[in-house]
Structures are given as structure tokens and as C-alpha cells.
C-alpha positions in Angstrom: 3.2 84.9 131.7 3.5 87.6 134.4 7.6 88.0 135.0 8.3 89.7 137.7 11.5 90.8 140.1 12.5 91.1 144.0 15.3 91.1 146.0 16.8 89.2 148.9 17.9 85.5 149.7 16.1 83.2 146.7 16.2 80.1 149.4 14.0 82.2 152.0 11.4 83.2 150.1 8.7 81.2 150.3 7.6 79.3 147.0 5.7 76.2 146.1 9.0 75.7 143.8 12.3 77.4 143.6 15.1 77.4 140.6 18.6 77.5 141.7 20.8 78.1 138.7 24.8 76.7 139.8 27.7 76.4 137.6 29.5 73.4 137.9 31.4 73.3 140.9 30.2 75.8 142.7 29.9 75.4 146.3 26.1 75.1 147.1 24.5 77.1 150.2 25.5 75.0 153.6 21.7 74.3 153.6 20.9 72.9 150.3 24.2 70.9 150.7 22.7 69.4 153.8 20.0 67.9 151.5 22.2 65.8 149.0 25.3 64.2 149.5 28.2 65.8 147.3 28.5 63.5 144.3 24.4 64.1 144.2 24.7 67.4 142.0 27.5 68.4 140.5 26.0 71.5 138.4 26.6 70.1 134.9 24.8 71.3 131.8 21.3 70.4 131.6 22.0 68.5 135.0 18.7 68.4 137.0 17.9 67.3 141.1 14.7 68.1 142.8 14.3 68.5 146.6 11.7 68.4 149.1 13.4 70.6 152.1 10.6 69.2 153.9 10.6 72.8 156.7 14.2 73.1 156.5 13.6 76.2 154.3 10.1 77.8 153.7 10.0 76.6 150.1 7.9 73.4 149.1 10.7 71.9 146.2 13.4 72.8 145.4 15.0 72.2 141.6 18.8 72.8 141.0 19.9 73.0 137.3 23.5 72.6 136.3 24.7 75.6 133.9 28.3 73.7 132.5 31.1 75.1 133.3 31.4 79.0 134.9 33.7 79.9 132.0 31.7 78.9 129.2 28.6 80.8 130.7 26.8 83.0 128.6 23.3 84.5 127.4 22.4 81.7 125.5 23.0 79.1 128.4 20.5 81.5 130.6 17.9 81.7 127.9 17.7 77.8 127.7 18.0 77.0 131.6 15.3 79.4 132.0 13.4 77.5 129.5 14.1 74.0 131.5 12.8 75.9 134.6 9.5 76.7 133.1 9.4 73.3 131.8 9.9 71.6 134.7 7.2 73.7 137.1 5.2 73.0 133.9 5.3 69.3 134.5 5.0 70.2 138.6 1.8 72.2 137.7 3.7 74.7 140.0 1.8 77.8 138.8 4.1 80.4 139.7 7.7 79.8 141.0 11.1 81.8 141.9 14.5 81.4 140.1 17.7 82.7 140.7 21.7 82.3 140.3 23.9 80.5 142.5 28.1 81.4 141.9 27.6 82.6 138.8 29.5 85.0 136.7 27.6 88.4 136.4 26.0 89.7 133.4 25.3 93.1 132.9 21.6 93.4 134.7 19.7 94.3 131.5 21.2 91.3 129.5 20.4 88.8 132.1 17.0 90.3 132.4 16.2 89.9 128.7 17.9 86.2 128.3 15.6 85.1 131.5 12.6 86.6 130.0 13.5 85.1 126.3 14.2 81.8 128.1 11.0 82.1 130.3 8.5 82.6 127.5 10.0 80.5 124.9 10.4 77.5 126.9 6.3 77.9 127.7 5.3 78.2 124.0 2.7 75.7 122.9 1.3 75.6 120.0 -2.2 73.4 120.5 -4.3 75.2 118.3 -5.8 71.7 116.4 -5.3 69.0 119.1 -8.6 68.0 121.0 -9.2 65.8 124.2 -6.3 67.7 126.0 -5.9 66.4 129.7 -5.9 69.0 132.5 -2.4 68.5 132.7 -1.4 68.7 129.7 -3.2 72.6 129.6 -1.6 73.5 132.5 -0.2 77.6 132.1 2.3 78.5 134.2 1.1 81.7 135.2 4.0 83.8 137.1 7.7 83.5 137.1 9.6 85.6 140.1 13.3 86.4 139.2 15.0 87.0 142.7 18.1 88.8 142.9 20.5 90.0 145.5 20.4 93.5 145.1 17.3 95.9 143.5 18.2 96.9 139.4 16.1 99.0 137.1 18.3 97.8 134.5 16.7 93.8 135.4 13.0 94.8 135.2 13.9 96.6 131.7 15.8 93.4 130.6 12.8 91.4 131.5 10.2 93.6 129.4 12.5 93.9 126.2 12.9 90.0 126.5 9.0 89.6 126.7 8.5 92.0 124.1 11.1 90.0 121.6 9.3 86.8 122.7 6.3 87.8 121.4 7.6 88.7 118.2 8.8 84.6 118.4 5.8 83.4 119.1 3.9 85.6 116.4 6.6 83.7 113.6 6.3 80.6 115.3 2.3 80.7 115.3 2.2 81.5 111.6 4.9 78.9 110.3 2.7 76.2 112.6 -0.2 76.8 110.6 -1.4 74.4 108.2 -0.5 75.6 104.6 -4.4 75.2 103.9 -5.4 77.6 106.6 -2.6 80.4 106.0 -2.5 80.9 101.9 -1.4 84.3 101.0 -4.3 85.6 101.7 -4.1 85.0 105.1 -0.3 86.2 105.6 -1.3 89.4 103.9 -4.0 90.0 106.8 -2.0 88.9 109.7 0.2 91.9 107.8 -2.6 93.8 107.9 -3.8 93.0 111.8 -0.1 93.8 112.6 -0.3 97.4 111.0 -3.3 98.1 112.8 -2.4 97.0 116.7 1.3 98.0 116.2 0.9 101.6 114.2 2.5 100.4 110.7 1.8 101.7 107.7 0.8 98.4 105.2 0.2 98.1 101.9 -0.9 94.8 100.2 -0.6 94.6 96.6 -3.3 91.8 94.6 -2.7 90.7 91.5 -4.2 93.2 89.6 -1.3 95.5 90.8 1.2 93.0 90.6 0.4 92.8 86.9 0.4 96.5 86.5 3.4 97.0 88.3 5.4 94.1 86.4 5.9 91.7 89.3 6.4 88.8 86.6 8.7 86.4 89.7 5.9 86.3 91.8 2.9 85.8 89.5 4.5 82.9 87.6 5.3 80.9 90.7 2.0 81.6 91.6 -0.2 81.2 89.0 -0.6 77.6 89.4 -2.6 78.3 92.9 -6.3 78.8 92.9 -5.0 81.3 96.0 -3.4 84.6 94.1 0.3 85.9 95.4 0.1 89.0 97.0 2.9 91.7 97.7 3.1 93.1 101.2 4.9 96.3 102.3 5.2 97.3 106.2 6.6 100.7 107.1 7.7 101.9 110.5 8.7 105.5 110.9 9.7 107.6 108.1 13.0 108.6 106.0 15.2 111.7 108.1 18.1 112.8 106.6 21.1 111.3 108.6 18.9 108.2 109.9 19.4 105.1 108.2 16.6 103.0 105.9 16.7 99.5 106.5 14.8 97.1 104.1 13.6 93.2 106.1 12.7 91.1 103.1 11.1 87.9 103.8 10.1 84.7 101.1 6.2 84.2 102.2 5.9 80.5 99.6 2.9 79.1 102.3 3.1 75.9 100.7 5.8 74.4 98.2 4.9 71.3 96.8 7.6 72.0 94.3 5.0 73.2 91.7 5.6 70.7 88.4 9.1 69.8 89.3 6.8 68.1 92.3 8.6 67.3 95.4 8.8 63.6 96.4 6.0 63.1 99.2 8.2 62.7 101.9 10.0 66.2 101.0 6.8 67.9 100.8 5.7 67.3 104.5 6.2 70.5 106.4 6.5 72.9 103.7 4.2 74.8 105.5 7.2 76.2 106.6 8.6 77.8 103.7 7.3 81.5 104.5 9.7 81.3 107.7 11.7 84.3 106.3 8.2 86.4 106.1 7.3 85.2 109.7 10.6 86.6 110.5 10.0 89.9 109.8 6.1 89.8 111.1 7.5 89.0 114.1 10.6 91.5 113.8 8.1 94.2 112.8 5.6 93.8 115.3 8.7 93.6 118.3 9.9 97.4 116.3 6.3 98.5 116.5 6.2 97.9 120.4 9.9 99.3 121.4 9.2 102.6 119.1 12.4 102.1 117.8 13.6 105.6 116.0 13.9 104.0 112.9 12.8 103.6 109.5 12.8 100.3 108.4 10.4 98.6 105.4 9.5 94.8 105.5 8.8 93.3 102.2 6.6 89.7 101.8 6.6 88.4 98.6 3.6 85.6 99.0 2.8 82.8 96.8 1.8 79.4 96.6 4.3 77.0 94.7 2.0 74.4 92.9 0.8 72.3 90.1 -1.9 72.9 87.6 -2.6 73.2 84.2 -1.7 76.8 84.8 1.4 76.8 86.5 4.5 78.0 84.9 6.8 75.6 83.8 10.6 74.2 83.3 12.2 76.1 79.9 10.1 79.0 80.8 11.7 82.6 80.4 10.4 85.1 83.2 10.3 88.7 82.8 11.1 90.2 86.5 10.1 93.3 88.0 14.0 94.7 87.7 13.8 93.9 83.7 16.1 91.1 84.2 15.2 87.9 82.5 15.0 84.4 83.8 15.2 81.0 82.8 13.4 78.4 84.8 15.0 74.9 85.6 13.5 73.6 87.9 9.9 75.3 89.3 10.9 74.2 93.3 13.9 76.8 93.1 11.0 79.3 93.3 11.4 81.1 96.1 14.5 83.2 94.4 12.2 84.1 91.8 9.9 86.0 94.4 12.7 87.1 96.0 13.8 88.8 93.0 10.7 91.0 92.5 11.1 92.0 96.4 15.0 92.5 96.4 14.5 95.0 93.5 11.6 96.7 94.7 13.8 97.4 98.0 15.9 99.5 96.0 13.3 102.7 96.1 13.9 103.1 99.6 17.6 104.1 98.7 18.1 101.6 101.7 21.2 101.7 104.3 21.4 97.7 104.3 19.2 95.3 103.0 18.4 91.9 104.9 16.6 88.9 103.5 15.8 85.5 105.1 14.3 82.7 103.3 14.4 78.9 104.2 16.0 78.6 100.3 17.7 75.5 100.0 18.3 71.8 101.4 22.1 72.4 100.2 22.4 75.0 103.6 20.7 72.3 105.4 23.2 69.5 104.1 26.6 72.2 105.2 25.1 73.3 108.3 22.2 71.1 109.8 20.1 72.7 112.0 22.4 75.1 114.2 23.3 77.8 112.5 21.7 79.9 109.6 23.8 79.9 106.4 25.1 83.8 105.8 26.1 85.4 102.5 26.5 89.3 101.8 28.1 91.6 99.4 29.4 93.6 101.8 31.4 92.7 104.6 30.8 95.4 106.8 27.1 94.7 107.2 28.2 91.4 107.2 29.9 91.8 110.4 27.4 93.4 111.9 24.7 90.8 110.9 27.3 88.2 113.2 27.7 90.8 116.5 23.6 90.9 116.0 23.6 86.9 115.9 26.4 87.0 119.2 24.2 88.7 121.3 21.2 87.0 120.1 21.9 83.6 120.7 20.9 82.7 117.0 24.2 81.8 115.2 25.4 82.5 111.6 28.1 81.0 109.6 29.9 82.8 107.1 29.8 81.5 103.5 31.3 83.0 100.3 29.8 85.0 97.6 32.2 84.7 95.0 32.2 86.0 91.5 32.7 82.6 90.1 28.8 81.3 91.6 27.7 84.3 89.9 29.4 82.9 86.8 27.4 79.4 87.4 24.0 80.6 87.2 24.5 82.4 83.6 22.5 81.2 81.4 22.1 80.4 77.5 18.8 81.6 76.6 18.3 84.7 79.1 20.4 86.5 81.3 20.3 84.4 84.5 19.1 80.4 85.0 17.1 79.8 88.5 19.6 77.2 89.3 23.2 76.7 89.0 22.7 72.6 89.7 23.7 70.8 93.2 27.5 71.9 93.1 27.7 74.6 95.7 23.5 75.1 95.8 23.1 77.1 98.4 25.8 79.7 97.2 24.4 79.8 93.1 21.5 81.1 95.2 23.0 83.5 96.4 24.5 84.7 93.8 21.1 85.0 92.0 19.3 86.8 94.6 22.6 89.2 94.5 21.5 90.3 90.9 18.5 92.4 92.3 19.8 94.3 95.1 22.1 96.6 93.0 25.0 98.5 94.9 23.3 98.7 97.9 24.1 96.4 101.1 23.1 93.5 101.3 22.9 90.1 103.5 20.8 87.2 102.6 20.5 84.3 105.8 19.2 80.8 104.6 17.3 79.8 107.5 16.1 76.6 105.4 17.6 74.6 108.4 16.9 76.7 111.5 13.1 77.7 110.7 11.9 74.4 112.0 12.7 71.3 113.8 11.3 68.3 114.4 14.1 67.2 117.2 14.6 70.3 119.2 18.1 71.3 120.3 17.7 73.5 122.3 15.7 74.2 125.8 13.1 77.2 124.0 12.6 75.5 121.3 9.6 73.0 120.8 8.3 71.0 117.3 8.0 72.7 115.0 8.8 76.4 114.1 11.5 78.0 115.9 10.6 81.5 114.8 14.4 82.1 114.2 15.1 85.7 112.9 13.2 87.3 115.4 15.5 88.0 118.1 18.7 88.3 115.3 17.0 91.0 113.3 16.3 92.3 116.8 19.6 92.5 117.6 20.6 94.2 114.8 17.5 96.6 114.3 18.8 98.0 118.4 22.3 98.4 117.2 22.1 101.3 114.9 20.0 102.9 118.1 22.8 102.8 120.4 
């Protein structure tokens, strides 16, 4: 979509459809008041009225949307009224169209810019790839979106590319969590990697099985030796190590399909774990949006890719794995796999001598269970980057909660036979899995997000998303990525 910006009076510039975004209460322009009687639009969230000025004002409809209340008005409440307002000349077949605010509080130019832009984008994302016998309507593209403002501000028109550029790195997650397990196996993450690398200027290196072997990775080749599709290990390297420059390490869980391997998922369960590789999507998409901002920074993006399944070769309950850190493991239960790959990618991290490491893997139903599906569960050995991880998540829009990493869930997951079990049982799930993954990252950093209920929805909460993936990450490790810039 073409986003573009002007100035002057948003109700006299002609448009086959024009946003007005109005807190509630706010006193609308004497002439759209003329058009409604007062009790007609109040300007409460979400609240939508069209008008036809019919000549009154050189614009064809009008569409007021209610942002809530003017002190509760923020980024995020932007981002998804601009996703309503694509929506809705979506459903106009309006092909381009002009928004702008109405009484509301002021952001600074370059946040408004990129929220709009987020908002703009996201709320147009389809993702239509296998449906057939599409109606004309139903392919409608909204083409161009004209963000009118007062007053002229180079700091708006560099909003609005950094929140296109962020919303492409959405869209490239949200593309590759929507596709069917059977047409993205490892194989196919590594070259999306690999594609990535070569349009964005990344350095990539894919590891096959051969290497894995050589190199030890014995987490990811046991959960995926039951697939006829090998794992793969995928590095992704922007910029390079300077002395006084931080190294940050993005590592993502790329499982493409988890059918729980021979501790087999009920059937129900099993239906869209296509999307257990949303932490690797995560950093695709937070890689390629580093790769087109030039951030100076060196930062490393680990995959570790498998496919969790059963076969007469897949690795088994009672099994003791060797990983790549030394450290052994004994299996439980084969569909707490995705900490075992993790384990192998957490460790390797370590050779970058890293600043902060950050991992996001949709990791357990127990984070879905304590948070739903509106916040991304947080745990971290270090509080600092902790706190940084939540300012990253304020200014993104994509919340975190807080949740302990205690000693004593470190104590739960001890085991008997070896010198760590793969799962401490369903007391406190998510946090026993935490607490394993915490046994790889040595003394440096760390944060691991279990985006297990944010990756994907199948009732959408909010105005950008759709069904389906969300691409959550994205814009948090965004946020974070721009904050050791300055």
C-alpha cells in the first residue's frame, strides 16, 4: 500500500472516503455536526458512523471512528483504528482514502507516523494464498492511504516508512506461520532464511544434518529424527562484532509441525501446530525489518528447525539425550520438544560472547492457561534486560507479563537418571520451562518470551490482527533492537 502525507483541513480535501479519528466527547467540526444529531456519535472505542455529506463538503463518505476516552489514548489505540479504517474502505472498495485526527491528544510526529503505518498495513493483511473462486470483492486492495495533518512534519513521513518497514517484517512471520506444515518443513524455513540473506545483505549459514552430527547438536536431531524431513540449524548475521558495540543473539524454536512425536497429541490439539515455529518467524521477520533500517548493530538470529513426529525412528520417553552444551537429558514426554532444540541453540549463542540473549518460542499451553491470548509470558535471569524487554513491549503495543524464575523451578526439573528431566509435570509448566532453557545460556543475559498464546488466533482481538498468525515478536524485538541505537 502506498502511504502517503499532506497538510491542510482533512474535511476539504476531496476524497471518495475520509477517516475522522474523535475521542470521545470531542466537539465535532460545526459541519459534520450538521449531519447527525448529537446522541448519533459519541466517539466511543471502536464506535463507527458513516456519512454521505451529499455536496456539503467535497468528500463522497464520510466515516467517524470513536477512539475511547482522550486520556486513555495511546499508540496502540492508533495502530488498531487505523486498522478499522482500512477495513472499512476495504469493504467500501474505496481504493484510496484520507484519515486524520479530530481533538486528539498529540503524539510526538514520528510515533503517530509509525502506529498509523503499523495500523494501516496490518489491518490490510490477507493471507489467501490456497483459497480459490474469490469474488471481485473479496480481492479488493486498497491501494493508497493519505494521512492529512494540520501542519507539514518530516518527523510524520519518517514515522510512516519505519512503520511500513516493521510491517513487513509482520507480514513476512505471519506468511510463514500461515503455511501449511506440509509446505514449510525445515527445509523450506532454512531457504526463506536463505532468500532473506540474499535480498536483505545477511550473512546465513544453514547447518544439515551431517554437521549437526559433527558438531554434536544431539537436542535437535533426536526430536527430529522421526521426520522423513531432516532438522536443520540456521544462523543469520547482521553487521559485525566492534569493541564497545553490543552483540545481541534472537533465538527462535522453528518445530514446523508438532504432532507431539510418540507422546502424540490428541487430534484436536494437533490442529494448527503449523504454528509452532512462530518464535523463528519472529526473528525472520525481526531480521529482515534490521536488514532494511541498517541498524549499526551486530545481532545473530539462531533457528533451530525440526519436525516433532512419530515413526519407528523417532526418539522416545526414558531416553537420555546428549546436548550440544554436554549437558544430559532425560526425556518425559517427546511434545516438551521444543526446549530440547532450544537447548542446542541457547548454547551455541554463547560464542558470540553476547550482550543479551532473547528467545521466543510458543512453548507451552500452561502460558496459554495464565495469560490467554493478550500478553506473551516473560521470564529472564536478569532483571535489567528484563526491563528493557517491557519498555520495548510499551512502545510496541505487544505486551509482556512478568513471571518468576525462581531457583526452586530449577529444582523441579532435576532429574534421577541425568542431569536435567524435559519436564518438571503441569505444576507451574510454563516456569519448569524456563528454568530448563535457563541451563544453556550460562552467565550471560537472558530473556525467554512464550508467545504459545500470542503467535496465533483464531478470534482476533484486536483491529490488525486477522486468523491466524499474528506475527507477534516483530515489532517487540523491534523495539528493543532501536533502543540500544538511541
Amino acid at each position: 500500500m502506498l502511504i502517503t502525507t499532506t497538510t491542510g483541513p482533512l474535511l476539504q480535501t476531496a476524497s471518495d472516503l475520509a477517516v475522522l479519528f474523535s475521542p470521545e466527547g470531542a466537539a465535532l467540526p460545526a459541519e459534520v455536526a450538521a449531519l447527525l444529531e448529537p446522541s448519533d456519535f459519541t466517539g466511543k472505542a471502536k464506535e463507527l458512523r458513516l456519512l454521505y455529506p451529499r455536496g456539503v463538503l467535497p468528500i463522497k463518505r464520510l466515516l467517524l471512528l470513536g477512539l475511547g476516552k482522550a486520556e486513555k489514548l495511546d499508540g496502540e489505540a492508533l495502530r488498531q483504528a487505523a486498522a478499522t479504517a482500512v477495513r472499512q474502505a476495504q469493504e467500501l472498495q474505496v481504493a484510496a482514502f484520507t484519515l486524520g485526527l479530530f481533538g486528539a491528544p498529540t503524539l510526538p510526529a514520528g510515533e503517530l507516523g509509525q502506529v498509523l503505518a503499523e495500523g494501516l498495513e496490518l489491518g490490510a493483511y490477507r493471507f489467501d494464498r490456497y483459497r480459490t473462486g474469490l469474488t471481485p470483492a473479496q480481492q479488493f486492495v486498497v491501494e493508497q492511504a493519505t494521512i492529512v495533518t494540520e501542519a507539514a512534519n518530516d518527523d510524520l513521513a519518517a514515522g510512516v516508512a519505519l512503520g511500513q518497514v516493521v510491517a513487513r517484517g509482520v507480514a513476512l512471520a505471519r506468511d510463514l506461520v500461515n503455511a501449511p506444515g506440509g509446505a514449510l518443513p525445515p527445509s523450506a524455513l532454512a531457504a526463506a532464511a536463505i532468500a532473506l540473506g540474499q535480498r536483505g545483505g545477511l550473512k546465513v549459514t544453514v547447518m544439515d544434518k551431517p554437521q549437526l552430527v559433527e558438531q554434536g547438536f544431539g537436542g535437535l536431531l533426536a526430536v527430529g529424527q522421526g521426520s522423513a524431513n531432516e532438522p536443520y540449524f540456521i544462523v543469520l548475521e547482521h553487521g559485525a562484532p566492534a569493541e564497545g558495540q553490543p552483540t545481541l543473539c534472537l533465538v527462535g524454536k522453528g518445530i514446523t509441525f508438532d504432532s507431539g512425536g510418540l507422546s502424540l497429541k490428541p487430534a484436536d490439539s494437533m490442529v494448527t501446530m503449523k504454528m509452532d515455529m512462530g518464535g523463528s518467524a519472529a526473528v525472520l521477520g525481526a531480521m529482515q525489518v534490521l536488514a532494511e533500517l541498517q541498524l549499526p548493530l551486530h545481532v545473530v538470529g539462531l533457528i533451530a528447525t525440526a519436525e516433532n513426529m512419530p515413526s519407528a525412528t523417532a526418539y522416545r520417553p526414558d531416553d537420555v539425550l546428549t546436548t550440544l552444551s554436554g549437558k544430559t537429558v532425560e526425556v518425559l514426554n517427546t511434545d516438551a520438544e521444543g526446549r530440547i532444540v532450544l537447548a542446542d541453540a541457547l548454547f551455541y549463542a554463547q560464542r558470540y560472547n553476547p550482550t543479551a540473549i532473547i528467545e521466543l518460542s510458543t512453548l507451552t499451553g500452561a502460558i496459554m492457561v495464565a495469560l490467554g491470548p493478550h500478553a506473551t509470558g516473560m521470564m529472564a535471569t536478569d532483571q535489567t534486560l528484563a526491563d528493557r524487554v517491557k519498555q520495548a513491549s510499551e512502545t510496541s503495543g505487544e505486551r509482556v507479563w512478568q513471571m518468576p524464575l525462581w531457583d526452586e523451578y530449577r529444582e523441579m526439573i532435576k532429574s534421577e537418571i541425568a542431569d536435567i528431566k524435559n519436564t518438571g509435570g503441569r505444576m507451574g509448566g510454563a516456569l519448569t520451562a524456563a528454568a530448563f532453557l535457563s541451563h544453556f545460556v550460562g552467565d550471560f543475559p537472558f530473556v525467554h518470551l512464550d508467545i504459545a498464546g500470542t503467535a496465533f488466533t483464531e478470534k482476533p482481538s484486536k483491529g490488525y490482527q486477522t486468523h491466524g498468525a499474528t506475527g507477534v515478536g516483530v515489532r517487540l524485538l523491534t523495539a528493543f533492537l532501536r533502543s540500544y541505537v538511541g
